[in-house]
C-alpha positions as CSV (number, residue, x, y, z in Angstrom):
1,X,-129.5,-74.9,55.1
2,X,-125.8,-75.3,54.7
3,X,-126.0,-79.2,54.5
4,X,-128.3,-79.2,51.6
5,X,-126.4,-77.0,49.8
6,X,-123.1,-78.8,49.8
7,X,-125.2,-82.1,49.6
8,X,-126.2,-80.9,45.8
9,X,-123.0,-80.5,44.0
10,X,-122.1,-84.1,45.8
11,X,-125.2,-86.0,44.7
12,X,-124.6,-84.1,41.1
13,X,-121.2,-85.2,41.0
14,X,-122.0,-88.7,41.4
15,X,-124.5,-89.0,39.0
16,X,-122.2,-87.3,36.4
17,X,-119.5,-90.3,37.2
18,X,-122.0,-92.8,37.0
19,X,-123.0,-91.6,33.8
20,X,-119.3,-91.7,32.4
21,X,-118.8,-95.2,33.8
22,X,-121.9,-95.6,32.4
23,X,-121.0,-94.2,29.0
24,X,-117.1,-95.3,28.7
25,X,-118.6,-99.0,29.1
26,X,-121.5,-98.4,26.2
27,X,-118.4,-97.1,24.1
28,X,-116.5,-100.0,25.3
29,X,-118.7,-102.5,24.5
30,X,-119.4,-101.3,21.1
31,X,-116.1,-101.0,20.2
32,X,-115.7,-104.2,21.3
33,X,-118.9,-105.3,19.4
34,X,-117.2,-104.0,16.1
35,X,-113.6,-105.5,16.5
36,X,-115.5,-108.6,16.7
37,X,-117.3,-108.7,13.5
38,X,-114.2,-107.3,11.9
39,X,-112.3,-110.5,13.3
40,X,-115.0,-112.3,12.1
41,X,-115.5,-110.4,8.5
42,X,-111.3,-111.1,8.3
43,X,-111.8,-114.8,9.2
44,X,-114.2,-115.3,6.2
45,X,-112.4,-113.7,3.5
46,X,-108.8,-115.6,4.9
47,X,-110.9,-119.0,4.8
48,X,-112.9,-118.0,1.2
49,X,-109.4,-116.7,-0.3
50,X,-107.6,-120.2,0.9
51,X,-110.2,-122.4,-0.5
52,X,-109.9,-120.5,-3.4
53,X,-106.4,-120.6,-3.8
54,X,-106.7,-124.7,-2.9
55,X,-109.4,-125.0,-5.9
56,X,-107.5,-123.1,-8.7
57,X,-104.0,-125.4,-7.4
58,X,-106.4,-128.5,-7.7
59,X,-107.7,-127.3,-11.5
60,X,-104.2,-127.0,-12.3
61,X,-103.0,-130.0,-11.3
62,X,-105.8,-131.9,-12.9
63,X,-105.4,-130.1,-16.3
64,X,-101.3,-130.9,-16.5
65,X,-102.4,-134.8,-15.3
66,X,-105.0,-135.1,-18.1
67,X,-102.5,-133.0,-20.3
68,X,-99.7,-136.0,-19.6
69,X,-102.3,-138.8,-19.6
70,X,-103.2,-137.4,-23.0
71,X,-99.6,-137.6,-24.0
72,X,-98.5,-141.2,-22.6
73,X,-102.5,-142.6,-24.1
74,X,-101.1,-141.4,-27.1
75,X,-97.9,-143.6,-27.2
76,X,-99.4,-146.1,-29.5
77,X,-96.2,-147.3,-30.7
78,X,-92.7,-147.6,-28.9
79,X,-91.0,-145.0,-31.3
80,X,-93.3,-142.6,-29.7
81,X,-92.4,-142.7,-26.4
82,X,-88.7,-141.7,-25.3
83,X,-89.7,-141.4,-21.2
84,X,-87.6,-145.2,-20.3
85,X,-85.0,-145.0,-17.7
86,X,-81.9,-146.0,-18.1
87,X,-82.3,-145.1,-22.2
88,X,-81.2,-142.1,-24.2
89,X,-84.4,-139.8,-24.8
90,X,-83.7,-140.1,-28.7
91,X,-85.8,-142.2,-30.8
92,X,-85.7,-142.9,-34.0
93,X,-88.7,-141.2,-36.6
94,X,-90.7,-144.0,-37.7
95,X,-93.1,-141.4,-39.8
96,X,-91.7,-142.6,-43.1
97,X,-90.3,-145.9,-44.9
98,X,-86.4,-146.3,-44.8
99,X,-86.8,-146.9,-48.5
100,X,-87.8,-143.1,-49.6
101,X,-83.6,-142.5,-49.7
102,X,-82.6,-145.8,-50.8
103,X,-79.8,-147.0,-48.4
104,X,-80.2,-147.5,-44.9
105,X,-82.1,-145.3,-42.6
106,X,-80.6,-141.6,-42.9
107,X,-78.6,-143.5,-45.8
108,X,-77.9,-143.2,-49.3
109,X,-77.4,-145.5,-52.2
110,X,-75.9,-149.0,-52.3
111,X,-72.3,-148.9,-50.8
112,X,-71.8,-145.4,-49.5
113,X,-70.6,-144.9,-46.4
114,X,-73.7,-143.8,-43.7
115,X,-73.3,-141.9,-40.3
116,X,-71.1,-144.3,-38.3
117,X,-72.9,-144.1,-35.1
118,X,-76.9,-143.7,-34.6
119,X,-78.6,-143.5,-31.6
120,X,-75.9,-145.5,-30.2
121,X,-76.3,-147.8,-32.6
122,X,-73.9,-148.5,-35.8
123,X,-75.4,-148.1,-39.0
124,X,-74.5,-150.8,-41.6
125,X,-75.1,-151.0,-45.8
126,X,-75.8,-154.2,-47.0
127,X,-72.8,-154.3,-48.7
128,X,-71.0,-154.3,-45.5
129,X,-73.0,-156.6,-44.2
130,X,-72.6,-159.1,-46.9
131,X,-68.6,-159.0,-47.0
132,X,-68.8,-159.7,-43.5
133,X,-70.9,-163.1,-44.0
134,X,-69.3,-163.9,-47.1
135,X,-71.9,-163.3,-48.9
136,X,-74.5,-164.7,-46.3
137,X,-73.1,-168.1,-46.9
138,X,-75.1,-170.9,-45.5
139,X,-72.1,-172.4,-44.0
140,X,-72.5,-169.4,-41.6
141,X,-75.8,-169.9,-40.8
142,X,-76.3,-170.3,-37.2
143,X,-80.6,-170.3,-36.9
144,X,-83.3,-170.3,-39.1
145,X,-87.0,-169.3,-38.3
146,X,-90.3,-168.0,-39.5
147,X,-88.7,-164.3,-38.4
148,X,-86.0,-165.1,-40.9
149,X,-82.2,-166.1,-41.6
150,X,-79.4,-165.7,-38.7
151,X,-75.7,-165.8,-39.8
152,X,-72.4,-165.8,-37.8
153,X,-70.4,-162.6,-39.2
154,X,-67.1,-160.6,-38.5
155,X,-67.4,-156.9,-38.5
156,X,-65.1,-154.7,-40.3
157,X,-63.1,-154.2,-36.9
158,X,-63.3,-158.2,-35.8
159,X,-66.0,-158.2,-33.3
160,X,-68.1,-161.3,-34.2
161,X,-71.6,-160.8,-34.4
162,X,-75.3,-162.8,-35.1
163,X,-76.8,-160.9,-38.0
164,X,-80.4,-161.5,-38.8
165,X,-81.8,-161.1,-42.0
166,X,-85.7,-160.3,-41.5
167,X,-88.3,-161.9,-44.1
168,X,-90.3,-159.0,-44.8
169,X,-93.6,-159.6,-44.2
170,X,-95.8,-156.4,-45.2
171,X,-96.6,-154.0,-42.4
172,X,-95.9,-156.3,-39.3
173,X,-92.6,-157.7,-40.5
174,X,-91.9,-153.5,-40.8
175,X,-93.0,-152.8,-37.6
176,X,-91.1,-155.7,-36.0
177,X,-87.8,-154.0,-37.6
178,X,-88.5,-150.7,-36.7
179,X,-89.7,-151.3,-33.2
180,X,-87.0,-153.7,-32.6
181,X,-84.1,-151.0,-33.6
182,X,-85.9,-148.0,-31.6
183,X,-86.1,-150.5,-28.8
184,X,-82.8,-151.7,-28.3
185,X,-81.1,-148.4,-29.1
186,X,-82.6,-147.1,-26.5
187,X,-83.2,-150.4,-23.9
188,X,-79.2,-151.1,-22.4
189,X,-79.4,-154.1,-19.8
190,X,-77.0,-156.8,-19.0
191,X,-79.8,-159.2,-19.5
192,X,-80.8,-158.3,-22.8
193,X,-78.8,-159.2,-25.9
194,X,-77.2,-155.8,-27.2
195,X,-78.2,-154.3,-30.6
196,X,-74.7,-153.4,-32.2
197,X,-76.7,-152.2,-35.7
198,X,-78.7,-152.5,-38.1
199,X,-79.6,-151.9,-42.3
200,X,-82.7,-151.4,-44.3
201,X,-80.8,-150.9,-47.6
202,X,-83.7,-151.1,-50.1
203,X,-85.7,-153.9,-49.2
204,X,-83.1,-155.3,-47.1
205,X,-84.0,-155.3,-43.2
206,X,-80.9,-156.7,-40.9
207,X,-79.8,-156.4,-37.6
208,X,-76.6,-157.3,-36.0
209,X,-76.5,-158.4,-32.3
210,X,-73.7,-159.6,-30.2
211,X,-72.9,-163.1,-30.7
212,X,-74.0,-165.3,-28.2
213,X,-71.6,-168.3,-28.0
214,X,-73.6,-171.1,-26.6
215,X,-76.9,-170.6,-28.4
216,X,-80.3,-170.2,-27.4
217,X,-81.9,-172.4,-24.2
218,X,-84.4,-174.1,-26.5
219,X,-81.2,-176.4,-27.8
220,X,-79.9,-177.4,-24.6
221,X,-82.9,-178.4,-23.2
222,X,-84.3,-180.2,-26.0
223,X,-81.8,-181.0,-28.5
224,X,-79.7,-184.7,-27.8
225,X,-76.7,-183.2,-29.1
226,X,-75.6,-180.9,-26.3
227,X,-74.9,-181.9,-22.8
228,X,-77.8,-181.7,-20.6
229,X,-77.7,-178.3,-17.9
230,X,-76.9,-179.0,-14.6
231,X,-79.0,-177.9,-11.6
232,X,-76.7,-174.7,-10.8
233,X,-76.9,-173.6,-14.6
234,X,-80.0,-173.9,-14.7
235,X,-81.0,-171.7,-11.2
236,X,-78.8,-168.9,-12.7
237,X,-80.2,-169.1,-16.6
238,X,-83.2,-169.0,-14.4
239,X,-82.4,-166.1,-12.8
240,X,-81.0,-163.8,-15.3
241,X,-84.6,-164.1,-17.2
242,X,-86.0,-162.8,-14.4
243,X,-84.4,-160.0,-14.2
244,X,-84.7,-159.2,-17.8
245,X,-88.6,-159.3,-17.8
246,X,-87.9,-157.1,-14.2
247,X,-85.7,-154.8,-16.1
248,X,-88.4,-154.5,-18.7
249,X,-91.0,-154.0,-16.4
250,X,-90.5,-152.3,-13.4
251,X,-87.4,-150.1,-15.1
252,X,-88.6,-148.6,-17.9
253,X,-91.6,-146.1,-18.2
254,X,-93.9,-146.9,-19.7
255,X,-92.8,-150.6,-18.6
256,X,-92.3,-153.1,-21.7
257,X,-93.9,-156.5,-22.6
258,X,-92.3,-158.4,-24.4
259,X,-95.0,-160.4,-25.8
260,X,-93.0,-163.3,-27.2
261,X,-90.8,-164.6,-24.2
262,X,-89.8,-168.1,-24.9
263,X,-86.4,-170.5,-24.8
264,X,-85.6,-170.0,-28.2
265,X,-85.5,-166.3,-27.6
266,X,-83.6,-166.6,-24.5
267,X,-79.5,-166.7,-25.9
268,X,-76.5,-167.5,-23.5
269,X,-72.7,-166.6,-23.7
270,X,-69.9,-168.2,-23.3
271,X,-70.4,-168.6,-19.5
272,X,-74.2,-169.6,-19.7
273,X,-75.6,-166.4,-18.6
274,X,-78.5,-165.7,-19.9
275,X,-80.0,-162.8,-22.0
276,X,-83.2,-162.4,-23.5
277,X,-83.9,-161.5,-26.9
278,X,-86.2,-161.0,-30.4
279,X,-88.3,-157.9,-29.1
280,X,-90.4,-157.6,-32.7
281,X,-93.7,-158.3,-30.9
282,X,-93.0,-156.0,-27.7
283,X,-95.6,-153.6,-26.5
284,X,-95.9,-150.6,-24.1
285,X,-98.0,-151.9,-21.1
286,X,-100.7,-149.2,-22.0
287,X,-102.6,-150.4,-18.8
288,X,-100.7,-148.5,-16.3
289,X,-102.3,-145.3,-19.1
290,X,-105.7,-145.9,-19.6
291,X,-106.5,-148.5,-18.2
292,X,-107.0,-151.7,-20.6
293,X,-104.3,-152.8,-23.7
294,X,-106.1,-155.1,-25.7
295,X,-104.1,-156.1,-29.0
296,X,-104.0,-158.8,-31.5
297,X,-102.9,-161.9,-30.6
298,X,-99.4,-162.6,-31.1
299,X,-96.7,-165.2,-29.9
300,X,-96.3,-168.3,-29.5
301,X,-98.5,-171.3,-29.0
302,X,-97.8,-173.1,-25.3
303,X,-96.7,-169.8,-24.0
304,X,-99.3,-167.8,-24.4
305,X,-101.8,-166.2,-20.7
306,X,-104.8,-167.6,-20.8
307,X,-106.6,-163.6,-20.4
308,X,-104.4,-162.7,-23.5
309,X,-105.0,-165.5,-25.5
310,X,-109.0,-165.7,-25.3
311,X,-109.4,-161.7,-24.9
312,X,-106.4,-160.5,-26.2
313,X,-105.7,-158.2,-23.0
314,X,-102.0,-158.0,-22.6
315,X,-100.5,-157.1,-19.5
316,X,-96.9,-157.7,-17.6
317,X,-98.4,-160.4,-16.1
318,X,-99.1,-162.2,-19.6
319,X,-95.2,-162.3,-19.9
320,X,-95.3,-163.4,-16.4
321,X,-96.7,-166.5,-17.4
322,X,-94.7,-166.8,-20.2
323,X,-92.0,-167.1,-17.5
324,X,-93.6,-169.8,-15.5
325,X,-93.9,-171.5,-18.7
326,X,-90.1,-171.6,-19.9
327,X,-89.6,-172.3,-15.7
328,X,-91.4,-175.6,-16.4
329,X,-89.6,-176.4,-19.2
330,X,-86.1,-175.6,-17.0
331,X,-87.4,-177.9,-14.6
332,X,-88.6,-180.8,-16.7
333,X,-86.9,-180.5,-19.4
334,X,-90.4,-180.7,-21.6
335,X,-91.3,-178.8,-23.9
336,X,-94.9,-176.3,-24.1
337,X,-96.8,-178.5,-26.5
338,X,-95.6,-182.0,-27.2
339,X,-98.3,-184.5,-28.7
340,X,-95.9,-187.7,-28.7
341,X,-96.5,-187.6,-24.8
342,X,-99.0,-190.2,-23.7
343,X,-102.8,-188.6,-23.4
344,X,-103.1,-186.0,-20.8
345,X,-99.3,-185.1,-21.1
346,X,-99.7,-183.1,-24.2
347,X,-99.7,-179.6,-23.0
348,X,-97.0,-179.2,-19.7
349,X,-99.2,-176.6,-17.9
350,X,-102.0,-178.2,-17.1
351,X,-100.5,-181.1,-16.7
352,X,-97.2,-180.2,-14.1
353,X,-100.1,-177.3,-12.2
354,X,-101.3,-179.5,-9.9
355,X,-97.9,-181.9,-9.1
356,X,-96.4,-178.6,-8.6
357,X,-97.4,-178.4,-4.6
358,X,-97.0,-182.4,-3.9
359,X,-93.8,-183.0,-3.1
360,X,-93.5,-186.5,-4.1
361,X,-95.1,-185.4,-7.7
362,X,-93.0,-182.9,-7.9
363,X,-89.6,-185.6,-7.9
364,X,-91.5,-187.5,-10.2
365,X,-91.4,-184.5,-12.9
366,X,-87.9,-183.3,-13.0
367,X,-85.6,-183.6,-15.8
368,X,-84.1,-187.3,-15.7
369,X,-80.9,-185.5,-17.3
370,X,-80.6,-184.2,-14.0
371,X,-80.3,-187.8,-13.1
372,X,-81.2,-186.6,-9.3
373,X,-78.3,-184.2,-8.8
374,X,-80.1,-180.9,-6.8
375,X,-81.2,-179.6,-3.9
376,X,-84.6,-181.1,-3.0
377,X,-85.3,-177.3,-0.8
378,X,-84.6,-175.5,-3.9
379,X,-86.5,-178.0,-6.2
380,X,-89.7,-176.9,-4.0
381,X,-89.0,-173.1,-3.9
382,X,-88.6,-173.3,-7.5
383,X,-91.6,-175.4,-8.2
384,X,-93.6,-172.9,-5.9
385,X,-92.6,-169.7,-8.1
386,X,-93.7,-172.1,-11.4
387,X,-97.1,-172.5,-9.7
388,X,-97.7,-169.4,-9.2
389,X,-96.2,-167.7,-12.3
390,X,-99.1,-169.7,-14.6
391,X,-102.0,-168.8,-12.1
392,X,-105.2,-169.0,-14.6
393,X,-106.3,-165.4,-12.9
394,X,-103.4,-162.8,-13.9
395,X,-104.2,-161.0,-10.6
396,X,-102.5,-164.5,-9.0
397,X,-99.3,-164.0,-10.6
398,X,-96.4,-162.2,-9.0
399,X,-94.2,-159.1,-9.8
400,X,-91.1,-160.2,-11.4
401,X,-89.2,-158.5,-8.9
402,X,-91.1,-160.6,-6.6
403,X,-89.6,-163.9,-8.5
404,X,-86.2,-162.3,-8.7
405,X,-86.3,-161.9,-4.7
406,X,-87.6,-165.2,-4.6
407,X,-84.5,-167.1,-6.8
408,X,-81.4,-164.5,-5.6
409,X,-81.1,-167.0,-2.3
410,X,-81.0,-170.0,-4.1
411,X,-78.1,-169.0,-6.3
412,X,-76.4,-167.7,-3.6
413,X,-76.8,-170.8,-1.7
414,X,-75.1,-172.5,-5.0
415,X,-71.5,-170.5,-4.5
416,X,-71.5,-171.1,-0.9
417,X,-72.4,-175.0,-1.8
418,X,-70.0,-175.3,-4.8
419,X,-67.5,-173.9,-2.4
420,X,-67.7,-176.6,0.3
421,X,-67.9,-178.9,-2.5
422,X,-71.4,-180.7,-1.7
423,X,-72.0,-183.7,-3.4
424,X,-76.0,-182.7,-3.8
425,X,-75.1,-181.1,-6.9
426,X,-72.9,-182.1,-10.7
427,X,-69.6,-180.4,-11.2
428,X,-70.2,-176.6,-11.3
429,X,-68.4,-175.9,-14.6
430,X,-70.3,-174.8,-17.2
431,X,-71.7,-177.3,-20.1
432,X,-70.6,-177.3,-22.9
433,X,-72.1,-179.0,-26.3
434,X,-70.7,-182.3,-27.0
């Protein structure tokens, strides 16, 4: 009987440990069971919380971009819009007529001394003005256009200067004034002719440039009375356009057109390097804003983008063309538009687009002033960037910085030639009118 009585307490003692094994592994697994859907419960919120946090950093960002769209759509004029590099973030008020004072802008009446310095930019009276032409004698007269009078003029501290007297022609001859000052107070660029001031005394609207000594491209390609350009001159006059409408472009924000880029608009100093100038028509390339700029037509005939002239859509690449125009001209020595050509020579685009990729036509349309002095490998580069510059599609057309890359190894190539004193090319001293 013994055996079965100590058998009992055994047998009961295993069962109870079976049942706490059995128990500690129900707790086990339900703790387990609820640490899992807490994981998963923490999981959700962390995910819910982050996509939260993304959406209400996206909304933000949207509402500042359409905030600064809404700004930069609403540059309609340059005065409005003081963002450019390279330019002071001052601009002057265009919101009411320089005449409300009398005087010159910020002025007062006839003769009394204004703020010296504005923007940068000296501010003259006309009376100033007029003892330093001599009372805008004609003998002084140094161009003459449908934009108005030009006059050779000393300053009261020496500096000689080009001041142009504007024909006021209702609203748009205003705005040319205005935009042109707020422009070039703010716009500083080797390549672009320097504002040195400016007057709107009464009715009176002048500005005074830096006086370019050699005049503007237009005469020494076309005119019989100065000395034809040689080949070099020509690569670097070239070449300094470039970078102006590159400057103008791709340097400033928003980037600049100028609208009315042409040879009589492009001035050279006393060593022939080039600057570009007359920036009454220029525009904001509102494209980059919202997407389309369509304007009036402006500029001039022979010059003008296909797109811009039948649609009036102006881009960078309508100047680009403009560029490829006054290329052609540098090249050939003809001008846009010239009816005394014989039929089908009238207008140089069309005409020079398709002898612009034939080598032998190509020879055939160079300047005879050049009387065969160049390189026949930069001749081709350079009629290559012409061809593409006056693409019908604007989409064809290159980047300016593109054309500058393009034309920086050709001048090169011109010290490096002058240097071992190649007889491909004239003499290498600058032209000067005979």
């Amino acid at each position: 009987m013994e055996p079965s009585t100590t058998g009992e307490p055994a047998k009961s003692h295993g069962n109870h440990t079976n049942k706490h094994h059995s128990l500690h592994s129900q707790l086990h697994d339900h703790r387990h069971g609820i640490l899992s859907s807490t994981s998963i419960l923490i999981i959700i919120i962390s995910a819910i919380s982050v996509v939260l946090v993304l959406t209400i950093f996206l909304i933000i960002a949207m509402l500042r971009r359409l905030k600064y769209s809404k700004n930069r759509g609403s540059c309609k004029d340059l005065s409005s819009c003081n963002t450019s590099k390279f330019v002071a973030h001052t601009t002057i008020s265009f919101t009411s007529s320089p005449d409300v004072n009398g005087g010159c802008l910020y002025g007062s009446n006839l003769g009394h001394k204004p703020p010296s310095k504005h923007k940068g930019v000296q501010v003259f009276t006309y009376k100033e003005l007029e003892i330093a032409t001599n009372k805008f004698n004609a003998s002084n007269v140094i161009g003459n256009g449908g934009y108005g009078v030009v006059y050779r003029g000393t300053l009261s501290d020496g500096t000689v200067a080009a001041i142009k007297m504007l024909h006021r022609e209702g609203k748009q001859g205003e705005r040319a004034f205005r935009v042109e000052v707020d422009l070039l107070s703010r716009l500083h660029s080797p390549y672009l002719v320097e504002l040195l001031g400016y007057c709107a005394d009464q009715n009176h609207r002048l500005l005074i440039f830096e006086f370019m000594h050699n005049g503007s491209l237009q005469h020494h390609l076309h005119h019989k009375q100065y000395r034809p350009l040689e080949w070099g001159t020509r690569l670097r006059i070239a070449l300094g356009c470039a970078r102006a409408l590159e400057f103008l472009h791709e340097h400033t924000i928003p980037a600049v057109i100028h609208r009315d880029f042409k040879c009589s608009n492009i001035l050279l100093d006393q060593d022939f390097r080039a600057k570009v100038s007359d920036f009454g028509l220029a525009k904001i390339d509102s494209d980059r804003i919202n997407g389309q700029n369509s304007t009036r037509v402006l500029g001039t005939t022979g010059y003008l983008a296909p797109e811009y002239a039948s649609t009036g859509k102006l881009t960078t690449k309508s100047d680009v063309y403009s560029y490829g125009v006054v290329l052609l001209q540098i090249l050939t020595g003809r001008m846009p538009i010239d009816t005394k050509r014989p039929s089908g020579e009238h207008v140089l685009v069309p005409w020079a687009l398709p002898r612009l990729t034939n080598r032998d036509k190509v020879v055939e349309m160079v300047d005879p002033a050049l009387q065969g002095q160049y390189s026949m490998k930069d001749l081709i580069q350079v009629a290559a960037i012409a061809a593409v510059c006056v693409q019908p599609e604007a989409d064809y057309r290159p980047l300016m910085t593109d054309v500058v890359q393009s034309l920086v190894p050709l001048v090169k190539n011109l010290s490096s030639v002058s240097s071992t004193g190649s007889s491909r090319f004239m003499n290498q001293s600058s032209p000067r009118p005979m």
